[in-house]
PQR file with spaces between the fields and no chain letter, atoms N, CA, C, O and H, PARSE charges and radii, in Angstrom:
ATOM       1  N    UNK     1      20.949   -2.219   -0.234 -0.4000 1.5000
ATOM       2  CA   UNK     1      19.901   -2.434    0.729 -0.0000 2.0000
ATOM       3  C    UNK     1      18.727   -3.089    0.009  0.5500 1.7000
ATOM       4  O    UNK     1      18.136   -2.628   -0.967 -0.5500 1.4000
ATOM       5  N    UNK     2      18.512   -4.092    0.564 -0.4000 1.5000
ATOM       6  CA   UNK     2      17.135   -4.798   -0.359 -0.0000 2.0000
ATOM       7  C    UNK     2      15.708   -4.172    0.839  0.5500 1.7000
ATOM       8  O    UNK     2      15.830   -3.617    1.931 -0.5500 1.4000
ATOM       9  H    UNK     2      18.993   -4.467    1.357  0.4000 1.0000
ATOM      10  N    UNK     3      14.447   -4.547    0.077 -0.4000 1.5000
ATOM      11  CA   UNK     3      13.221   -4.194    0.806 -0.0000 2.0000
ATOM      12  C    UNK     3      12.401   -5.571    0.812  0.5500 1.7000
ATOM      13  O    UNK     3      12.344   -6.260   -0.207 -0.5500 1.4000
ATOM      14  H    UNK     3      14.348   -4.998   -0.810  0.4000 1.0000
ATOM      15  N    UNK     4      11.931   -5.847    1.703 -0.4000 1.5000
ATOM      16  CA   UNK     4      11.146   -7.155    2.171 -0.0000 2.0000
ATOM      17  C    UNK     4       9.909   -6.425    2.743  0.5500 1.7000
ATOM      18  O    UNK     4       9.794   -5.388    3.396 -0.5500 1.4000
ATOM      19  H    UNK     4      11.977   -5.287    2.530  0.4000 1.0000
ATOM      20  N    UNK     5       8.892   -7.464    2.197 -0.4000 1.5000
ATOM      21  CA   UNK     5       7.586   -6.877    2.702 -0.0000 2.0000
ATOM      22  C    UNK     5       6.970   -8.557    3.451  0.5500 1.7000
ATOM      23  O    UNK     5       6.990   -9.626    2.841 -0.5500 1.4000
ATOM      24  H    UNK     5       8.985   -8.306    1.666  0.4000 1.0000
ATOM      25  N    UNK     6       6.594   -8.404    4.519 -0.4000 1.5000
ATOM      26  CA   UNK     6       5.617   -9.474    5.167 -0.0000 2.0000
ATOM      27  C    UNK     6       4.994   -9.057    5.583  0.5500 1.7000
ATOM      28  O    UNK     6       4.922   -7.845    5.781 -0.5500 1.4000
ATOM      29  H    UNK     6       6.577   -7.536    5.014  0.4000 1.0000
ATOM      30  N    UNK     7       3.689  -10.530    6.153 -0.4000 1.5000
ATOM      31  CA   UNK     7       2.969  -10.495    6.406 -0.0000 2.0000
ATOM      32  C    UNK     7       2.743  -11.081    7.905  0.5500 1.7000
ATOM      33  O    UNK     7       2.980  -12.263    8.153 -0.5500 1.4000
ATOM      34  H    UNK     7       3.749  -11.515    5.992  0.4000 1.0000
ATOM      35  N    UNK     8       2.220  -10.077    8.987 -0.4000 1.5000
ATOM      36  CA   UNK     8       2.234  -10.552   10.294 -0.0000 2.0000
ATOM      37  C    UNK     8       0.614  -10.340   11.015  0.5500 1.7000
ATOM      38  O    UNK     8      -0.130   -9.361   10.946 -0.5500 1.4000
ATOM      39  H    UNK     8       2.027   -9.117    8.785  0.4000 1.0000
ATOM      40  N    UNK     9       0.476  -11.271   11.507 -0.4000 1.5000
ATOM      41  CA   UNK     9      -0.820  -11.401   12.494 -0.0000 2.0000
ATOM      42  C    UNK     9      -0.379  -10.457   13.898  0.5500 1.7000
ATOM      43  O    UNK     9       0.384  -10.749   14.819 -0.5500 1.4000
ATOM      44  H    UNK     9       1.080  -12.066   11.563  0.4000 1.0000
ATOM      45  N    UNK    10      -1.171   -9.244   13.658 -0.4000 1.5000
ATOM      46  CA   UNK    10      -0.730   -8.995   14.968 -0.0000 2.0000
ATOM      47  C    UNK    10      -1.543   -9.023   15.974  0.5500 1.7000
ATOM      48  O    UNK    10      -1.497   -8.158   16.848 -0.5500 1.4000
ATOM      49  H    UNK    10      -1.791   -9.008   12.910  0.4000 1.0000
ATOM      50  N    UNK    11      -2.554  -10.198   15.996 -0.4000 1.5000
ATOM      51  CA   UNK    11      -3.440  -10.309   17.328 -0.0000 2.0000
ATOM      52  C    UNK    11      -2.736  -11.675   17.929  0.5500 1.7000
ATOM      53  O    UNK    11      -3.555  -12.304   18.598 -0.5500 1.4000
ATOM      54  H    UNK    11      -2.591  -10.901   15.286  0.4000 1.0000
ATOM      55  N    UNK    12      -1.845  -12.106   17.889 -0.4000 1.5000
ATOM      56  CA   UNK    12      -1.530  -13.678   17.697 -0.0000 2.0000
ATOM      57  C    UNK    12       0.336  -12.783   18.669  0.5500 1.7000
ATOM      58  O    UNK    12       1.157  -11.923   18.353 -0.5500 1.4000
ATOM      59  H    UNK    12      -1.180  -11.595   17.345  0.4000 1.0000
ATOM      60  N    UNK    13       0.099  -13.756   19.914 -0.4000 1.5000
ATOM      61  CA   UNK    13       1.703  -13.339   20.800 -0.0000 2.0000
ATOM      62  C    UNK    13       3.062  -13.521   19.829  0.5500 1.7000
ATOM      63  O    UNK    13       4.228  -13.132   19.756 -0.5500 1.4000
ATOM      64  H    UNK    13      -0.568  -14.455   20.171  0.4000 1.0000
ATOM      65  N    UNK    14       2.365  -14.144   19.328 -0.4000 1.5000
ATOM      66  CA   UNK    14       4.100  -14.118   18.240 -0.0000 2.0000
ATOM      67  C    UNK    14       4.348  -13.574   17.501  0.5500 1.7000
ATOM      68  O    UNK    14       5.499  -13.529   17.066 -0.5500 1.4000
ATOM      69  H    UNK    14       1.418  -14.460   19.387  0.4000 1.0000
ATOM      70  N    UNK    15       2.879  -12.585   16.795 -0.4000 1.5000
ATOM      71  CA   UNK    15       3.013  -11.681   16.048 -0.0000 2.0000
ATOM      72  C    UNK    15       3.535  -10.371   16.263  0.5500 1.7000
ATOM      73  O    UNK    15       4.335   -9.687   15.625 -0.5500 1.4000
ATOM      74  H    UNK    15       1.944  -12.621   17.149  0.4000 1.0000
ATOM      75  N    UNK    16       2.623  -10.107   17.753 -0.4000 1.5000
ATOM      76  CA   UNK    16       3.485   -9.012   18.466 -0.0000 2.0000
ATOM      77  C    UNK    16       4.447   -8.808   19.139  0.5500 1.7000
ATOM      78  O    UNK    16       4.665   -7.712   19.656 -0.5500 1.4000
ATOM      79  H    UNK    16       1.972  -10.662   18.271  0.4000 1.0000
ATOM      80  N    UNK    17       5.406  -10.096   19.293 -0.4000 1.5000
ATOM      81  CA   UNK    17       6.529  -10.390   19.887 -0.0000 2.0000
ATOM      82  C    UNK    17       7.869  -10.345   18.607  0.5500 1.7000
ATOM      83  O    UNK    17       9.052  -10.084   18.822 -0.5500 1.4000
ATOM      84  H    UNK    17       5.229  -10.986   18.873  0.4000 1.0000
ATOM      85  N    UNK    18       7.260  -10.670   17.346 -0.4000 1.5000
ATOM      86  CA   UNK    18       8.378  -10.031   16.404 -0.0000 2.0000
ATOM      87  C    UNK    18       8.186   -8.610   16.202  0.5500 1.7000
ATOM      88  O    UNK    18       9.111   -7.806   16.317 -0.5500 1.4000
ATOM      89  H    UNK    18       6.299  -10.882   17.171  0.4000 1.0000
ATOM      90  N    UNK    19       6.649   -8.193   15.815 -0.4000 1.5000
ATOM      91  CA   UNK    19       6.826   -6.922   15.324 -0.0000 2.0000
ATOM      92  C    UNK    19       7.282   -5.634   16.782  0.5500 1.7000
ATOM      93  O    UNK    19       7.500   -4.431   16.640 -0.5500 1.4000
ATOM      94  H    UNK    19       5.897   -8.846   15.721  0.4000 1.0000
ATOM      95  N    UNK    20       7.299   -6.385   17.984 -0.4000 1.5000
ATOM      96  CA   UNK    20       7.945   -5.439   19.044 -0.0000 2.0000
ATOM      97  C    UNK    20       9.661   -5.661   18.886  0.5500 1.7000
ATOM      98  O    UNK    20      10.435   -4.703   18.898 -0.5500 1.4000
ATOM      99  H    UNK    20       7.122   -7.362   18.099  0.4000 1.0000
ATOM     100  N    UNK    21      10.087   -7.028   18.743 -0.4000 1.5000
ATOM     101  CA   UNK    21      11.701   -7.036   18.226 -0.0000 2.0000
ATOM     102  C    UNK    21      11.973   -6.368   16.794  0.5500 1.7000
ATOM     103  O    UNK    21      13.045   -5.764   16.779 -0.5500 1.4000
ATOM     104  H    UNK    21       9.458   -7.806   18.733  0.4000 1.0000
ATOM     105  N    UNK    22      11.394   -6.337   15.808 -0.4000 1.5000
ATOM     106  CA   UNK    22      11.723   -5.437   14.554 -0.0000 2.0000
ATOM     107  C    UNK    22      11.780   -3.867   14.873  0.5500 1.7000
ATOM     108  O    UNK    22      12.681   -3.104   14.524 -0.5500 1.4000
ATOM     109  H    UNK    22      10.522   -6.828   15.820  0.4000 1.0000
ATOM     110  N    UNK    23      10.590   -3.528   15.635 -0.4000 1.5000
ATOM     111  CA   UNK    23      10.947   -2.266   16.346 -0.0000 2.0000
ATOM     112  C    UNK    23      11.886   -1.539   16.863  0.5500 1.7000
ATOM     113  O    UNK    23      12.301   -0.409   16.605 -0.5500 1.4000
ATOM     114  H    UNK    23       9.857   -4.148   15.919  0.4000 1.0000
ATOM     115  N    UNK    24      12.280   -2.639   17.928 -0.4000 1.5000
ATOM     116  CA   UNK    24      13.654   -2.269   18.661 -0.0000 2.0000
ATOM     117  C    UNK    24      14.616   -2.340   17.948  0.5500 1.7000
ATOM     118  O    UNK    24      15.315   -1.332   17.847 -0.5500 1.4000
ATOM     119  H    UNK    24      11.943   -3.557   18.138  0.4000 1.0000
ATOM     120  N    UNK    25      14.890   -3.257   17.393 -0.4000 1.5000
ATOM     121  CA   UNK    25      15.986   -3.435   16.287 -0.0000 2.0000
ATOM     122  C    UNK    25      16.202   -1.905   15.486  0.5500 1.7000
ATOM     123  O    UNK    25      17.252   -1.419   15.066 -0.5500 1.4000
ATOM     124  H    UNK    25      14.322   -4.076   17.476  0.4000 1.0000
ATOM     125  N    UNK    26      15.265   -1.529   15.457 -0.4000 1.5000
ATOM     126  CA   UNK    26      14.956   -0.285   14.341 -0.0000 2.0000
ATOM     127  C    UNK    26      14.923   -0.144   12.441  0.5500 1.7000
ATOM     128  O    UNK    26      15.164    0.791   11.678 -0.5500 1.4000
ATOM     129  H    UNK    26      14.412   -1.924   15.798  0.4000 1.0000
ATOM     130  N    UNK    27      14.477   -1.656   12.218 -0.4000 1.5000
ATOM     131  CA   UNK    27      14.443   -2.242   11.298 -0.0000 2.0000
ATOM     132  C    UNK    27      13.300   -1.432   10.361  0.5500 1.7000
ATOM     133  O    UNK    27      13.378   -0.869    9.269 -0.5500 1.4000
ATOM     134  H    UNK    27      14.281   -2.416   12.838  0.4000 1.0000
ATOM     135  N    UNK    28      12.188   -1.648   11.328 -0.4000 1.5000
ATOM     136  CA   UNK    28      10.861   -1.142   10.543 -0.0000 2.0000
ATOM     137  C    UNK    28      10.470   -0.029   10.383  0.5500 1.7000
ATOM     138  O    UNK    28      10.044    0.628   11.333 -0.5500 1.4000
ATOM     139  H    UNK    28      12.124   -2.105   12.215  0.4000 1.0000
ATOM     140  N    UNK    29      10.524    0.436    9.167 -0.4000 1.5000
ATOM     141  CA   UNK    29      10.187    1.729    8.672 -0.0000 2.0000
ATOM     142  C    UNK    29       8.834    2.089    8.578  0.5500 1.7000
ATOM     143  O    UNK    29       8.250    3.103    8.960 -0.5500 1.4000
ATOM     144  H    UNK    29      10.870   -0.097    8.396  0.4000 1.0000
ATOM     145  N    UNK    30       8.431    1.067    7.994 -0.4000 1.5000
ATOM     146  CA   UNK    30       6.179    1.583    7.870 -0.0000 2.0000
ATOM     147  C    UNK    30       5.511    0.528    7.631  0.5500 1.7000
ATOM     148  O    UNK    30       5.845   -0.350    6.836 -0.5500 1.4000
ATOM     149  H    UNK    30       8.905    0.243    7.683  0.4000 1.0000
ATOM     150  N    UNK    31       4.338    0.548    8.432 -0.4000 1.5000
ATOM     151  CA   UNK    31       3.463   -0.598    8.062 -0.0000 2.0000
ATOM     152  C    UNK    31       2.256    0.146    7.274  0.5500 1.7000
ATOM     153  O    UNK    31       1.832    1.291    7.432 -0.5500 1.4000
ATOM     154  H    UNK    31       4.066    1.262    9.079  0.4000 1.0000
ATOM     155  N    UNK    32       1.845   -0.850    6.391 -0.4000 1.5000
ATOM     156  CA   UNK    32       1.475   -1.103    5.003 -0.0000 2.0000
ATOM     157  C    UNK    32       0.046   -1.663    5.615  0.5500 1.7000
ATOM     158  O    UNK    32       0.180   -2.733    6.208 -0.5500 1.4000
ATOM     159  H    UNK    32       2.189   -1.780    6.262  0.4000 1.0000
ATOM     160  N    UNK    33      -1.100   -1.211    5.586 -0.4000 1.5000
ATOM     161  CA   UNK    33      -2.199   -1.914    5.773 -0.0000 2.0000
ATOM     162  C    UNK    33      -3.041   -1.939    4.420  0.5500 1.7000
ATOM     163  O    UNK    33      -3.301   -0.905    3.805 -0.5500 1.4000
ATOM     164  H    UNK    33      -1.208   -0.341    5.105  0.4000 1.0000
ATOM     165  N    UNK    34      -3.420   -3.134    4.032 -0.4000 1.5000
ATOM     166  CA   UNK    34      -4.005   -3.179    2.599 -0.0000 2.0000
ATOM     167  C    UNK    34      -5.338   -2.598    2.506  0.5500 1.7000
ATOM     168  O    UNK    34      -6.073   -2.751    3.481 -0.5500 1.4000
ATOM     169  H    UNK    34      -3.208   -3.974    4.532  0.4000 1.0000
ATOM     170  N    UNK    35      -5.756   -1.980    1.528 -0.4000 1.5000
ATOM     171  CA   UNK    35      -6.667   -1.299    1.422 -0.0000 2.0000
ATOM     172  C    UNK    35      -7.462   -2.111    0.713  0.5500 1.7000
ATOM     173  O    UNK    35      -7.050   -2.841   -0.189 -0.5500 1.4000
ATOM     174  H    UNK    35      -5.158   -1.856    0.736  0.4000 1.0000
ATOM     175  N    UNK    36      -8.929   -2.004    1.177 -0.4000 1.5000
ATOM     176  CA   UNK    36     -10.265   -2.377    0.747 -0.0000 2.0000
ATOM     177  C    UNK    36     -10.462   -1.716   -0.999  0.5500 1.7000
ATOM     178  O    UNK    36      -9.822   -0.721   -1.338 -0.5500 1.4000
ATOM     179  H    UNK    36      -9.263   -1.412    1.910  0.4000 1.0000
ATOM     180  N    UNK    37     -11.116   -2.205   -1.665 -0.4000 1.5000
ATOM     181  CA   UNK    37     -11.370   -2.034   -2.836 -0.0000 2.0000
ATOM     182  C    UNK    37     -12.958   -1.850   -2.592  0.5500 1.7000
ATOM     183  O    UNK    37     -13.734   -2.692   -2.141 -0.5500 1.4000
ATOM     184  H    UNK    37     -11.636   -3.013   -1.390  0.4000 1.0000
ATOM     185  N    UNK    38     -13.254   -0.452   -3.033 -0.4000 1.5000
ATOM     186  CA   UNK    38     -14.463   -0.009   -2.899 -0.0000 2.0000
ATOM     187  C    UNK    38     -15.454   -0.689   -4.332  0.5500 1.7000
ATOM     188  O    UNK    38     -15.098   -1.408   -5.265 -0.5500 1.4000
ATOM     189  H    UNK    38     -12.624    0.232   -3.400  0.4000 1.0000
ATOM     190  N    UNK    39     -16.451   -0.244   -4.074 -0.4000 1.5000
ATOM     191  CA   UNK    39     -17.319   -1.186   -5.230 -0.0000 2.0000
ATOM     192  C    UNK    39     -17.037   -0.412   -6.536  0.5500 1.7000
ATOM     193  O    UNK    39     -16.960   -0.990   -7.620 -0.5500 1.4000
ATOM     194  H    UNK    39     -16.740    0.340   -3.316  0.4000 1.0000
ATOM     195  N    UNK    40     -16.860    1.147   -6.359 -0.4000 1.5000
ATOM     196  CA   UNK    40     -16.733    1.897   -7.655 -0.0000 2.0000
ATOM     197  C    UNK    40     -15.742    1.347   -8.455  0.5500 1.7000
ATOM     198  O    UNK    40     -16.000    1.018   -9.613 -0.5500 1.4000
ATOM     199  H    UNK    40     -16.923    1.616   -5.479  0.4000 1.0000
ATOM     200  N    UNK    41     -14.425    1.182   -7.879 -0.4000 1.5000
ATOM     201  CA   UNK    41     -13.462    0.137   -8.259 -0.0000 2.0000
ATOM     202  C    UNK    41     -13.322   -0.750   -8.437  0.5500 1.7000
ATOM     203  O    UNK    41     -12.428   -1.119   -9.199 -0.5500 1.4000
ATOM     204  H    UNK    41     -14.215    1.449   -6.939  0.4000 1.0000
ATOM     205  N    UNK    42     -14.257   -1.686   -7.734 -0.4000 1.5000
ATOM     206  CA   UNK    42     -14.385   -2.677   -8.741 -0.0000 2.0000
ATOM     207  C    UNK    42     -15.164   -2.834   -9.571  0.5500 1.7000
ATOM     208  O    UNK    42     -15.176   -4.026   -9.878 -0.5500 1.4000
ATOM     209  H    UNK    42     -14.983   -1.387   -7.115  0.4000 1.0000
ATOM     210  N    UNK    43     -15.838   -2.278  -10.120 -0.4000 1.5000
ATOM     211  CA   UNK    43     -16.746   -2.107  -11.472 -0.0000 2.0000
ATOM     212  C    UNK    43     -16.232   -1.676  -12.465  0.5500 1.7000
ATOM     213  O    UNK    43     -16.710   -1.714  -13.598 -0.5500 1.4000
ATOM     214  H    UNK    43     -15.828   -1.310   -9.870  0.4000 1.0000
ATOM     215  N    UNK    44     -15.002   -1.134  -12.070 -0.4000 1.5000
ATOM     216  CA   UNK    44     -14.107    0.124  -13.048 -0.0000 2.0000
ATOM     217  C    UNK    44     -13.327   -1.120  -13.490  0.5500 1.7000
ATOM     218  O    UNK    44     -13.046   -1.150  -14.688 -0.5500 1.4000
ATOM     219  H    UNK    44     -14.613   -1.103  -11.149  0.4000 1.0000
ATOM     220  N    UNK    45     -12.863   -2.325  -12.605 -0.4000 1.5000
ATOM     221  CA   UNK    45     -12.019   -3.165  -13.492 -0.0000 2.0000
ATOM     222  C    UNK    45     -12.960   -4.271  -13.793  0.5500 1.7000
ATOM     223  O    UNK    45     -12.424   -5.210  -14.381 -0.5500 1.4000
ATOM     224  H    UNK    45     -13.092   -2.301  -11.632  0.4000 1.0000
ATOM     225  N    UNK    46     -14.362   -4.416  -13.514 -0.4000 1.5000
ATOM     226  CA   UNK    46     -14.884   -5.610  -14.244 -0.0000 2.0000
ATOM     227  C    UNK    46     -15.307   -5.164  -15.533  0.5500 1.7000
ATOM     228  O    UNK    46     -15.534   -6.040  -16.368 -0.5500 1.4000
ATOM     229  H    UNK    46     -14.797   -3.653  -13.036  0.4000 1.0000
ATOM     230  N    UNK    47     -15.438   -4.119  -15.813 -0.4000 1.5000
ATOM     231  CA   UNK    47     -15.619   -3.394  -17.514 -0.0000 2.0000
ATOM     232  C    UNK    47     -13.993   -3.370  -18.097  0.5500 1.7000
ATOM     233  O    UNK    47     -13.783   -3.600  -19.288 -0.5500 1.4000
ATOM     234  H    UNK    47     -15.254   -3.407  -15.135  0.4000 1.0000
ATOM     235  N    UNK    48     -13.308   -3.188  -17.516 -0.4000 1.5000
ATOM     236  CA   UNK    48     -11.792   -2.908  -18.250 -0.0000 2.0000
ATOM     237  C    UNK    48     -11.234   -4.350  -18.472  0.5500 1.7000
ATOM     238  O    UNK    48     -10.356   -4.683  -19.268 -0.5500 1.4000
ATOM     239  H    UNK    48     -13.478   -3.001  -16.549  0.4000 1.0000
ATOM     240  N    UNK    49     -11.877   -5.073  -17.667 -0.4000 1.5000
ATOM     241  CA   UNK    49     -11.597   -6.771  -18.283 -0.0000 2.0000
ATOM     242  C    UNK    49     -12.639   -7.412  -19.069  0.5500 1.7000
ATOM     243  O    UNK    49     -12.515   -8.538  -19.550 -0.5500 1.4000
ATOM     244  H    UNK    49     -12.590   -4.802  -17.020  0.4000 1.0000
ATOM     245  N    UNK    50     -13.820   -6.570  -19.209 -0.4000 1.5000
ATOM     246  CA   UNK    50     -14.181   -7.001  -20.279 -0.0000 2.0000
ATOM     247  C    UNK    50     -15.220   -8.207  -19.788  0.5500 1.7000
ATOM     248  O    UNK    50     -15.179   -9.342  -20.263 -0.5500 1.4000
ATOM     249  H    UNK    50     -13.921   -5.655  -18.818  0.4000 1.0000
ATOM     250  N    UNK    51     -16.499   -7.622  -18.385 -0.4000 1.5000
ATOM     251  CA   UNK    51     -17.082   -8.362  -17.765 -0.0000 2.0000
ATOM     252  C    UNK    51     -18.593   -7.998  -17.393  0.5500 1.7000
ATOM     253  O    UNK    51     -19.438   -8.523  -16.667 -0.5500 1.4000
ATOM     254  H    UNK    51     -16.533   -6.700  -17.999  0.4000 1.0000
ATOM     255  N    UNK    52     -18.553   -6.613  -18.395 -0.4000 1.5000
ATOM     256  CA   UNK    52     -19.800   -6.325  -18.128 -0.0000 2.0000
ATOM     257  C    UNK    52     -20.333   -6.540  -19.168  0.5500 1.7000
ATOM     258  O    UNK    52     -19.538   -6.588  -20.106 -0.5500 1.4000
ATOM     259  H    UNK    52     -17.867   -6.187  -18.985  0.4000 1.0000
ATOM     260  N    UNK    53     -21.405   -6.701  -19.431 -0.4000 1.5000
ATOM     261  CA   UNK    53     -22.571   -6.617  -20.738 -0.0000 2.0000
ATOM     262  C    UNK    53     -23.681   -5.318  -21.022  0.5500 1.7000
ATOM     263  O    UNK    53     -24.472   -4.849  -20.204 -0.5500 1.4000
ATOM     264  H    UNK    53     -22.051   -6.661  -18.669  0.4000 1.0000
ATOM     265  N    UNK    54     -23.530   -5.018  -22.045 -0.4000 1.5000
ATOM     266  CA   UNK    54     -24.710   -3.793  -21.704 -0.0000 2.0000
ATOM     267  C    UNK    54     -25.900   -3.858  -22.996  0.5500 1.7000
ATOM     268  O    UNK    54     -25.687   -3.929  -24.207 -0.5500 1.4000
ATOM     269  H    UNK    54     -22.887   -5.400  -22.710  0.4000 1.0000
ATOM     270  N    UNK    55     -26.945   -3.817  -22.412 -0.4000 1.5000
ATOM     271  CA   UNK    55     -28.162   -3.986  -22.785 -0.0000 2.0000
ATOM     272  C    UNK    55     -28.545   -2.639  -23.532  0.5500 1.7000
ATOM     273  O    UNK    55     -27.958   -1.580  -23.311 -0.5500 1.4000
ATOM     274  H    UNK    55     -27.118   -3.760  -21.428  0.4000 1.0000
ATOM     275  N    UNK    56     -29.516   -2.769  -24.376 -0.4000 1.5000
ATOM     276  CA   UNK    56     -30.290   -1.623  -24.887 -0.0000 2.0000
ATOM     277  C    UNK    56     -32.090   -1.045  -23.921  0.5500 1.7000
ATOM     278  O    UNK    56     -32.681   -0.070  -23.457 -0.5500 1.4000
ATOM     279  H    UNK    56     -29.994   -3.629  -24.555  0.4000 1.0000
ATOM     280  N    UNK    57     -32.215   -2.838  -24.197 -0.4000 1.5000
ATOM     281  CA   UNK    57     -33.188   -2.599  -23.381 -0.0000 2.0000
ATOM     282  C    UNK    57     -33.325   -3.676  -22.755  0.5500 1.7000
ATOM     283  O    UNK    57     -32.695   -4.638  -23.194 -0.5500 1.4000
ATOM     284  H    UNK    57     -31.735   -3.631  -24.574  0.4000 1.0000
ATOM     285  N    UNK    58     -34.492   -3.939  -21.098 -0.4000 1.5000
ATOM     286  CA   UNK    58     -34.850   -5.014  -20.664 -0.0000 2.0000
ATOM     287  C    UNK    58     -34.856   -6.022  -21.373  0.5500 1.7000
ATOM     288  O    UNK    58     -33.983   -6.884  -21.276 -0.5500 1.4000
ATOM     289  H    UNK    58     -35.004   -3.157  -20.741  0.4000 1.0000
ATOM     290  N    UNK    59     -35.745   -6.081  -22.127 -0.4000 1.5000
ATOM     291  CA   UNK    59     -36.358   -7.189  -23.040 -0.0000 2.0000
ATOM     292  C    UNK    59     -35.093   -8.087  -23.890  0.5500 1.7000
ATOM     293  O    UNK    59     -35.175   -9.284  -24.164 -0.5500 1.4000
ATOM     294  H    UNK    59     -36.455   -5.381  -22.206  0.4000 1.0000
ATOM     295  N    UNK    60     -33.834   -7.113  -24.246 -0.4000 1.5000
ATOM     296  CA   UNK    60     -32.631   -7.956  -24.781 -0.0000 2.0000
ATOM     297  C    UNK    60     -31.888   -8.430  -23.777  0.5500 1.7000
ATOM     298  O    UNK    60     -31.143   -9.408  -23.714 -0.5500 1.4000
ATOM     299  H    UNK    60     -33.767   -6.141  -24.023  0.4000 1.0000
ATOM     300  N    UNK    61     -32.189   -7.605  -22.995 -0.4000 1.5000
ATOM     301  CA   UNK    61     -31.325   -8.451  -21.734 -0.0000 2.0000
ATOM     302  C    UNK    61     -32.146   -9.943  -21.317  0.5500 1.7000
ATOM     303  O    UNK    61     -31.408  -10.926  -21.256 -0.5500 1.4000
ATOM     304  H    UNK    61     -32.794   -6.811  -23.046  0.4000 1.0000
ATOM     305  N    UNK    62     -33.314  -10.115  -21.090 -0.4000 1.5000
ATOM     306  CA   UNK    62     -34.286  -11.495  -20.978 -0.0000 2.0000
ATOM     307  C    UNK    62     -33.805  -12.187  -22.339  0.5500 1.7000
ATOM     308  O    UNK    62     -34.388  -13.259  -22.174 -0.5500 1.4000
ATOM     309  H    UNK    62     -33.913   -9.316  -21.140  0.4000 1.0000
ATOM     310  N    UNK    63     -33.409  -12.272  -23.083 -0.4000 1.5000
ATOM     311  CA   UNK    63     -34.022  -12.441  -24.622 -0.0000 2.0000
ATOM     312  C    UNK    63     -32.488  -12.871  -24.544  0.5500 1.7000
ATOM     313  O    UNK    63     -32.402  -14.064  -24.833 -0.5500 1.4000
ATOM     314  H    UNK    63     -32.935  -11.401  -23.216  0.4000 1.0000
ATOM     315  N    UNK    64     -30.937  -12.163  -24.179 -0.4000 1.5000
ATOM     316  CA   UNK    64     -29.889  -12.829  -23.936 -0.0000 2.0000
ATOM     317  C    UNK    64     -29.780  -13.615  -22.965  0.5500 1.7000
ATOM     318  O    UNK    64     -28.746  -14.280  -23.029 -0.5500 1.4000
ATOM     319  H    UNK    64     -31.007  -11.193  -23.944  0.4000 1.0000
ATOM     320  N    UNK    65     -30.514  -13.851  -21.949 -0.4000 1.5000
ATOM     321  CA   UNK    65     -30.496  -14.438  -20.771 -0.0000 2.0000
ATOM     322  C    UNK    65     -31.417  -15.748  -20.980  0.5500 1.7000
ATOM     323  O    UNK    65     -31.456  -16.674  -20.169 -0.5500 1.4000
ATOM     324  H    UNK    65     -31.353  -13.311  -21.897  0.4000 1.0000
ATOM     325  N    UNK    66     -32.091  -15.699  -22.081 -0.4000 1.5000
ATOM     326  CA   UNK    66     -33.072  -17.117  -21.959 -0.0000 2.0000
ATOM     327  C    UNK    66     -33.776  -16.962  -21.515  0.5500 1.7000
ATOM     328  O    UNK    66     -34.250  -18.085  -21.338 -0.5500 1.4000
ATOM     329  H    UNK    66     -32.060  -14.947  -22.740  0.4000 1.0000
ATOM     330  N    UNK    67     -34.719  -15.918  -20.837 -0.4000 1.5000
ATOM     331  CA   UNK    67     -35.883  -15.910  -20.306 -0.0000 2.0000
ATOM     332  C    UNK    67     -36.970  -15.700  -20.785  0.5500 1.7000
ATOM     333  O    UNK    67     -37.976  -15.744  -20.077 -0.5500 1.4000
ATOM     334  H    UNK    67     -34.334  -15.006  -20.981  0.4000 1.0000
């Protein structure tokens, strides 16, 4: 048994005209709605890639910045 994942518009008649035939069929097991990435998370991977900078004080931060 293989697993296929797509992607369907379901405000769009053709979207809800397959995902009502996958239904019936009894094909579809679960829909998958992608989840938002909160800001905590993404801060958690702009430091783990190596995107944050951290200052000691104001003044090095101006002073790295050219100001």
């Amino acid at each position: 048994m293989a697993t296929y994942a797509i992607t369907l518009n379901e405000r769009t008649t053709s979207g809800k005209a397959l995902m009502a035939y996958l239904q019936a069929l009894g094909v579809l097991v679960k829909k998958i709605s992608p989840q938002a990435k909160g800001s905590l998370a993404r801060s958690r991977e702009d430091k783990l890639a190596g995107r944050v900078e951290s200052f000691a004080s104001s003044e090095e931060m101006f002073k790295s910045l050219g100001i």
